[in-house]
N, C-alpha and C positions, 0 to 999 in steps of 0.2 A: 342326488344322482349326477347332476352338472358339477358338483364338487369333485365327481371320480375321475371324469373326464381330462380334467383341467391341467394335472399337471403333464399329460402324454402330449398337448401341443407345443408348452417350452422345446419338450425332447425333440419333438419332431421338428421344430424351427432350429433349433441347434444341429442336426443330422444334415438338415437341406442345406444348412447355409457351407455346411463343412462339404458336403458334396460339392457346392459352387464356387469355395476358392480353391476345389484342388482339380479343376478341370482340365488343366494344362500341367499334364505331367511332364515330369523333367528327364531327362534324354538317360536310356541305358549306357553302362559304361562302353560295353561295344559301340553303339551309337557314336557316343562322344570321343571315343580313341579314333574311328575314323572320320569323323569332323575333325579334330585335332589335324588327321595326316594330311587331309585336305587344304586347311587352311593354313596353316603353320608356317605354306615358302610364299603364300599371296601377301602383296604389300600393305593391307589391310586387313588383319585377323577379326578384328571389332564385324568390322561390315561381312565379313565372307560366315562366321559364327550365325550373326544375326539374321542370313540370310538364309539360312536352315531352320535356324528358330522357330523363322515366322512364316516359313513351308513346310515342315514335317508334320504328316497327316499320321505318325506313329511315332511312339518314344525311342522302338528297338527297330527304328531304320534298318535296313541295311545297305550294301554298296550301291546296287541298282538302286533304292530310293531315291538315295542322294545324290546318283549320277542326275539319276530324271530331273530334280532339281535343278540341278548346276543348266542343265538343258532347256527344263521353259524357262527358266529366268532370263536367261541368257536371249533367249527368241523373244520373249517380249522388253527384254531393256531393250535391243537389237532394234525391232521395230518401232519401238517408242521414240527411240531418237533418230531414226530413219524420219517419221512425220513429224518431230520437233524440226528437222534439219530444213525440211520442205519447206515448214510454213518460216523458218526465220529467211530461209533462200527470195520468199517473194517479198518479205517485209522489206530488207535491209535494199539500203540504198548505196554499200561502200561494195565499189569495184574489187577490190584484193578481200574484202570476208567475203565477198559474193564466190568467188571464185573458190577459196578455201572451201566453204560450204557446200560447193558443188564437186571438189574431190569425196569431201565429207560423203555425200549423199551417195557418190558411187562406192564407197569404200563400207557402207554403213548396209548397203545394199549385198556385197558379198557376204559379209556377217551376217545378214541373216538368211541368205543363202543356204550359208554354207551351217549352220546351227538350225534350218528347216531339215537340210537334208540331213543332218547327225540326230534329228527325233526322230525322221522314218527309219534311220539306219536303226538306232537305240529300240524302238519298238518292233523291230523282225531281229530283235538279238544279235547284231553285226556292230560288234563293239567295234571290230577293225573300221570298219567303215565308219565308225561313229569319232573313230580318232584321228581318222584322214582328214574328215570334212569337217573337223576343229581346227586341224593344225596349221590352216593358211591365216587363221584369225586374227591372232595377234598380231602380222604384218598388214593384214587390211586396217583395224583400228589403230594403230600405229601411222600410216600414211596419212589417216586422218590430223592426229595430232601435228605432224608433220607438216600440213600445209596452213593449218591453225598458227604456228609457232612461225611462219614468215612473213606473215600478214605486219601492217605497221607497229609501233613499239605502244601506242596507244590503243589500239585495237581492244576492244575486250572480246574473250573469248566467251562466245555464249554455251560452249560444249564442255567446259573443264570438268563439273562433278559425273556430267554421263560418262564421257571419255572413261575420266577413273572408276565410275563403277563397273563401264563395258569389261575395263581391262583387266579389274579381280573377278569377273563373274568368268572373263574366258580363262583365266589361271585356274579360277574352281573347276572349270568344267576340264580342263584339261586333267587336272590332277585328278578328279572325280575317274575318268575314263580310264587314265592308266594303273587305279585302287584298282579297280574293274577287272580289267586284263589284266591283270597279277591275280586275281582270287579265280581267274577261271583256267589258268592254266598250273594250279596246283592241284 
């Protein structure tokens, strides 16, 4: 009788295991043509792809998904290098990053401002308003780099990889938004 058994566990080891490498399905063509639209004019396609990858809580996305996306990522890179910016502001000891870092902080401070108030906009459906309070963005994280970039020639900058990631996640999100508004006035 333990003989009959025996070979339904192989099967059954081969089913589960096939279950658990196929956990993570791979993105519908819809999906993926508006990921494409999205990322395609940001300066990093690699980083802005990856960044849905490793958010998408469904394969067949769609625009609003991936707006949301583009939107908390955006709020917490935002905030994260807001509190990186603080604690490097008490650390450092050099007058001209001290100062750089303190446009930084008020600069980093509107971004996530202005990307808190484009999730309440986003979640009561007011895409307009969700594309307003992006669109000063890119000049806030900008300002930043800006005062980074006149600090001394030996200076390191402790903000370069955030900076670039802030600045494709606000491209995402801007492209995200205006996908958005095009599919809802068709």
């Amino acid at each position: 009788m333990a003989s009959a058994s025996c070979p339904r566990v192989p099967i059954l080891l081969v089913i589960l295991f096939f279950l658990m490498i196929n956990i993570t399905p791979s993105f519908t063509q819809d999906t993926q043509q508006l990921i494409e639209r999205i990322c395609r004019s940001t300066e990093q396609y690699g980083f802005c792809t990856q960044t849905f990858k490793e958010n998408l809580k469904s394969p067949d996305a769609d625009i609003v998904a991936l707006t949301q996306i583009t939107i908390e990522r955006s709020v917490d890179n935002a905030t994260q290098t807001h509190n990186f910016i603080r604690q490097t502001i008490d650390s450092t000891n050099d007058p001209a990053l001290k100062s750089a870092l303190e446009t930084c902080e008020y600069s980093y401070g509107l971004v996530m401002g202005a990307f808190d108030s484009a999730a309440v906009a986003f979640f009561q459906k007011d895409y307009d308003t969700v594309e307003k309070s992006e669109s000063g963005t890119p000049r806030a994280e900008a300002s930043c780099e800006d005062s980074l970039s006149k600090t001394p020639p030996n200076t390191v900058n402790p903000l370069t990889d955030r900076n670039n990631q802030m600045r494709i996640l606000i491209a995402m999100s801007l492209n995200a938004v205006h996908e958005l508004k095009s599919t809802q006035h068709n």
